[in-house]
N, C-alpha and C positions, 0 to 999 in steps of 0.2 A: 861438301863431297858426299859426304851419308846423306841428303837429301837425294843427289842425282845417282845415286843406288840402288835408294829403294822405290826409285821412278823408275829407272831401266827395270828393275824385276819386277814392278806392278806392270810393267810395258810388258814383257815376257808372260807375264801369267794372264792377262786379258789377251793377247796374241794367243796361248796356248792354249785358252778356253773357245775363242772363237774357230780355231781352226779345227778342235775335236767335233764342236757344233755342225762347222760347215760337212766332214766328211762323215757326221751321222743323216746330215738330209741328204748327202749323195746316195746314202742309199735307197732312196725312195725317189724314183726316176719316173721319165715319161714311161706310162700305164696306159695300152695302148687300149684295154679293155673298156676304158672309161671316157667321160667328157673328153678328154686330151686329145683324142683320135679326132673328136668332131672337130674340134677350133684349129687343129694344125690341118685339117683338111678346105679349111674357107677360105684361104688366100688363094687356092687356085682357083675358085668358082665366083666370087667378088672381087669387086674392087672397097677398098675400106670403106668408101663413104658409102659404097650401094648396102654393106654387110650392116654397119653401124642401123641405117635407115627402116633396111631389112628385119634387124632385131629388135626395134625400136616398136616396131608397128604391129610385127606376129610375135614377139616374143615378150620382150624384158626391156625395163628402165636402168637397167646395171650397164651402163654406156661403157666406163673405164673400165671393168675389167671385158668386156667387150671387146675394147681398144686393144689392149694386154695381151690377151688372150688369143688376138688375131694374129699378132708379131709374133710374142714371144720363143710360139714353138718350133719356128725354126732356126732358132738361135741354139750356140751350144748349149745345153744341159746346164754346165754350170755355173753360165749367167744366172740363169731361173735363181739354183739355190743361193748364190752374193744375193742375192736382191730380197731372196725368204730372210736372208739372216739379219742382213740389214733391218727389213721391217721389223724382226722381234728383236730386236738391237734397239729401235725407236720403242716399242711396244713398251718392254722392260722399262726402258729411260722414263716413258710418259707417266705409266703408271707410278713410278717415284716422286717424280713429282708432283700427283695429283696428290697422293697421299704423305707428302711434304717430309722427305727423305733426301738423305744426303746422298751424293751419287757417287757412291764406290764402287771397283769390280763384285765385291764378295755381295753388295748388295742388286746390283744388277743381274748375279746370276738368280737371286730370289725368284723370276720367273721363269726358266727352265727349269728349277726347280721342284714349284707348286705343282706347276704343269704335270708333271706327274706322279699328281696324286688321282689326276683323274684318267680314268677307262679311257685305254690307247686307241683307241676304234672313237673319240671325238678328237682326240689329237690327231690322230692322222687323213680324219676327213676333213675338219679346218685348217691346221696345218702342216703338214708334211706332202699330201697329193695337192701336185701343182696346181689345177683347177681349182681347189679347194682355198689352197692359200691364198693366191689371188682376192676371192670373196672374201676372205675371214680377216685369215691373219692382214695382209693389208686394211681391210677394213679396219679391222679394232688397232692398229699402230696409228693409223693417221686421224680417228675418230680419237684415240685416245690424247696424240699430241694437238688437236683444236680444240680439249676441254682443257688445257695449262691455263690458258687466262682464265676461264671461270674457276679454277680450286684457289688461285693467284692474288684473284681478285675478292674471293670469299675470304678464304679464309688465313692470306696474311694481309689483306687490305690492300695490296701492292698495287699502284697506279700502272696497269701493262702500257710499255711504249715498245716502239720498232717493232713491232708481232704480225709484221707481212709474212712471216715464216708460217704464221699461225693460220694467217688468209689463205696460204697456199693449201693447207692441210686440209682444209674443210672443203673448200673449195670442192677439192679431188674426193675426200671422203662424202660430198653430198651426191657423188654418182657412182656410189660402189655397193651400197649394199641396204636396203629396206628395212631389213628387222635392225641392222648397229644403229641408224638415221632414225626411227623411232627411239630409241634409247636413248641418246645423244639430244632429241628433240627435249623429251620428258624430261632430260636433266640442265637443259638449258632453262623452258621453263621455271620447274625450281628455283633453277638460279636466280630468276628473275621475279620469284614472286618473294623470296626473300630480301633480296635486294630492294626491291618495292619497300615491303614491310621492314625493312630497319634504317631506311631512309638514304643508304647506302650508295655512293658516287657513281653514275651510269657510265661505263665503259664503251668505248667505241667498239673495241677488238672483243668481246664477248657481245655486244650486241649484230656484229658484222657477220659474225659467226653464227649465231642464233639464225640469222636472214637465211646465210648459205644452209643450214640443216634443215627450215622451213622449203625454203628452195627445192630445194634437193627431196623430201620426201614427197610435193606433190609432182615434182613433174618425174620420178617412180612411179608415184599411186595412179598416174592419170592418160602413162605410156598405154597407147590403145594397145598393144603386143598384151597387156595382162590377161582383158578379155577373152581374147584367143587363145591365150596360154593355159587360162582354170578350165574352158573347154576341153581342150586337148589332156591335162592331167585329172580331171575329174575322173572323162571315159578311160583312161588307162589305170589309176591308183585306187580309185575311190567311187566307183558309179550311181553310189545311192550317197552321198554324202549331202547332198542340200535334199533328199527326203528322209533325213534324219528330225525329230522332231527338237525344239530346245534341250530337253532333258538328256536325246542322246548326243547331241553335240556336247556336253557338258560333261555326258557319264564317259565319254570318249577321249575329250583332252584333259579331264583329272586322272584317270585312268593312264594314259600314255604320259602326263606329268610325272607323276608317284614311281612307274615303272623306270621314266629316265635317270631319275633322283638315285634311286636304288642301284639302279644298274652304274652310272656313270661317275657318281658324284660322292659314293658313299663314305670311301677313304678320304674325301676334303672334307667333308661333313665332321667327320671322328675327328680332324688333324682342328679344323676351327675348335672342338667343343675343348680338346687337351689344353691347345692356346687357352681359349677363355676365363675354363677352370684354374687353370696355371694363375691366371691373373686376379683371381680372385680376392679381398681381402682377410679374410674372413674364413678361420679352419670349418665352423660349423656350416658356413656357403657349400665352400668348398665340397663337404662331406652331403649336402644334399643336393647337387649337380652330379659327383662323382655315381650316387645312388641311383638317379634319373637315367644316367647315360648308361650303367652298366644293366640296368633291365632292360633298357632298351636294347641293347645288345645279345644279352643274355632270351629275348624274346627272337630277335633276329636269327641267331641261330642254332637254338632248341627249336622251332615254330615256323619254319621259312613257310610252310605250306600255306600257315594261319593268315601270318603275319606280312607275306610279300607278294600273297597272290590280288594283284590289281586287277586284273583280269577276271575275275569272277562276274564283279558287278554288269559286265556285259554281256553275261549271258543269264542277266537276271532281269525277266520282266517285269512289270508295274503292279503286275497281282497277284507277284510272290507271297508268301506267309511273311509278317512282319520279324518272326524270327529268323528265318532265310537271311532279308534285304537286311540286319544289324550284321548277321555273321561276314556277309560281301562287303560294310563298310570298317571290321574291324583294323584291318591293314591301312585304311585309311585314316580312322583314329590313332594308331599305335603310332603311327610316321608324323601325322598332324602333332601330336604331343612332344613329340624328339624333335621337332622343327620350332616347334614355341617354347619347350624347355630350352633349346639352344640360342634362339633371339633374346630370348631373357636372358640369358647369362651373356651375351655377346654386350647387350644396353648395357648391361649392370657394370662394365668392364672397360668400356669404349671410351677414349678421350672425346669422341664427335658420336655422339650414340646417335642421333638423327643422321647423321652422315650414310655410315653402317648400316641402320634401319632400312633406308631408303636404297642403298647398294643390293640390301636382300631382295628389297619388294624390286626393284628393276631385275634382278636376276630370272627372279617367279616370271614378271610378266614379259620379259624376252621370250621365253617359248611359250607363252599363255598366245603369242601373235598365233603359233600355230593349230591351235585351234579353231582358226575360222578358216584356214587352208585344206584345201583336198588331197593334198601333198603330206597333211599329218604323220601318213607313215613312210610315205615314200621318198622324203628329201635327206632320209640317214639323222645320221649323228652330228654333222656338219653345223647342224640350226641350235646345237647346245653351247658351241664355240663363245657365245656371247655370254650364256651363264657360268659360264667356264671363265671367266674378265673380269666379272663381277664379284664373285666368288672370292678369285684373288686380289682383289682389292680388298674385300672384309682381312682374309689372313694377313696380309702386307701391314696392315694397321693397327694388328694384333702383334705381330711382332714387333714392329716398331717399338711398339710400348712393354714389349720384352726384354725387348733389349736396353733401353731404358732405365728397368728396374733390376736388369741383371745381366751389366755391359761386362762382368767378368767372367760368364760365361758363351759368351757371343759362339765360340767355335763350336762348343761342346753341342751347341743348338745346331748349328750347321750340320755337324756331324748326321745327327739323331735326324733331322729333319732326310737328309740325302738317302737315308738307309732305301727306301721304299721306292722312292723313282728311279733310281740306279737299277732298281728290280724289273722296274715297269720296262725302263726304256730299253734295256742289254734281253731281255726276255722277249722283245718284238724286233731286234737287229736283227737275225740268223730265220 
């Protein structure tokens, strides 16, 4: 009887969560100023197959949200949002179990959570405008549930059977999005060069998958539509971008990297290093991390000028004074340092420090894709969504092992943790 109690109220309190969810995306409707206007306007001018064909060839290899994108906007409104909430419903789910977590309500809300900690202007171009969600958020919920067999298969050894679920997911995820499909690629590798090296059982359903994400990222890369498309956004974003030399294609996407870092990422940054520190063994650790982090801080905001101006170095030419081009790199040391003080305390901490390691290094090289793009600046905040997945998977693992080591305070962490997105998300309602 006290079982089927505190089912009906955990039924109640996941009902109650979802449906606040659902009526905070209602409030981010079709935007008629944006993409949304163009794709509810292509069903009267095609037929699917000519549109699909159409964007195939002048445009883009993103077939499925193509597809999506053609229906969906004339359907009511609030289909759209079941279906955003559903995907971060999976999203959530996946990520749990990549990083081999029990699946409760209280831990499922973990990623609306995190989510903001980061700058609401990447959250609401990946997911909350509908165009947006489409590419993103669907991408990384279905990307994220076709990598379960390979965390499954790593790392509790589990022989995956019946995982046609998992065929579907990739499947669909090998025609949605180009930069999640390289990530997803890289981490399948991985998977596979360990697997190799520890002599480890070859799986069907992570090999099948592996196939769909190969699949999938050449016939994107190979869609003639791309050609025509860096044409057309070259002369409109970027018009000197391929007579950039190496140096400035380089001093341009470190430069817009460092700038995103700071702008987007900053408060997950501080939240991982509290984690980390927290876990530290060791008061004397402890006390020379807490040191690290608080000059860093302490330089961040006495020095912003010094210390955040990324931008500098591009308006510094090759035959600057060598004291000049140190002062243009100093923001770029001071952040390099706070990002390697932070790795290192993150290994030092980690139940899977290679795991973690390697979650950072895909984070980096998620937007590292866009500087070979002429779209660098022009595709928004949208294209950090991926570092923004990654990110959360390093926290999700850090608590994990917080919780852990200090399962009597589980709420008090909730509590503390929720203070800050409650701020983000109620502060961009109205």
């Amino acid at each position: 009887m006290l079982g089927k109690r505190v089912e009906r109220r955990n039924l109640l309190i996941i009902g109650a969560i979802l449906l606040v969810i659902f009526l905070y995306l209602s409030r981010f409707g079709f935007d008629p100023t944006t993409d949304d206007a163009y794709f509810k306007a292509q069903a009267a001018q095609f037929s699917i197959g000519d549109y699909l064909h159409w964007r195939y060839t002048r445009w883009t290899g993103r077939l499925l949200p193509e597809f999506v994108l053609y229906y969906i906007f004339h359907l009511p409104v609030g289909f759209f949002h079941l279906l955003n909430l559903g995907f971060g419903w999976l999203l959530a789910y996946s990520l749990l179990r990549i990083t081999q977590q029990k699946i409760t309500w209280p831990q499922m809300c973990l990623l609306p959570i995190l989510l903001g900690y980061v700058n609401f202007v990447v959250l609401h171009d990946g997911f909350l405008w509908l165009t947006g969600a489409v590419n993103y958020l669907w991408a990384a919920a279905l990307g994220a549930y076709a990598l379960i067999p390979f965390a499954d298969s790593y790392f509790k050894g589990e022989l995956i059977k019946r995982g046609w679920h998992y065929l579907i997911a990739a499947a669909l995820f090998s025609l949605i999005n180009e930069q999640f499909i390289v990530c997803a690629f890289g981490i399948s590798l991985t998977y596979w060069v360990l697997t190799l090296y520890h002599r480890q059982r070859i799986q069907v359903i992570p090999l099948l998958n592996s196939v769909f994400f190969a699949a999938g990222l050449l016939f994107m890369y190979l869609a003639p539509g791309n050609r025509l498309r860096i044409v057309a956004e070259t002369k409109h974003w970027f018009p000197n971008f391929y007579d950039l030399t190496l140096w400035g294609h380089f001093r341009v996407g470190v430069s817009w990297l460092f700038t995103a870092l700071n702008q987007n990422f900053l408060w997950l940054l501080l939240l991982i290093a509290v984690l980390a520190t927290t876990l530290l063994g060791t008061r004397r650790l402890r006390f020379g991390f807490y040191t690290g982090y608080l000059l860093f801080i302490a330089g961040y905001l006495v020095q912003p000028g010094i210390f955040n101006n990324f931008n500098l170095i591009n308006t510094t030419t090759m035959t600057t004074s060598i004291s000049h081009f140190i002062f243009c790199l100093i923001p770029y040391l001071f952040w390099s340092g706070f990002l390697l003080l932070l790795l290192s305390n993150i290994m030092l901490v980690a139940a899977q420090p290679i795991f973690l390691a390697l979650c950072c290094a895909a984070a980096l090289l998620s937007s590292m894709i866009m500087w070979f793009s002429p779209t660098i600046y022009g595709s928004g905040n949208r294209v950090f969504a991926a570092m923004a997945i990654l990110l959360i998977v390093v926290v999700l693992s850090l608590i994990k092992k917080l919780f852990q080591r200090y399962p009597q305070y589980q709420t008090q962490i909730y509590q503390l943790l929720l203070v800050l997105p409650v701020i983000n998300y109620l502060s961009h309602l109205f």
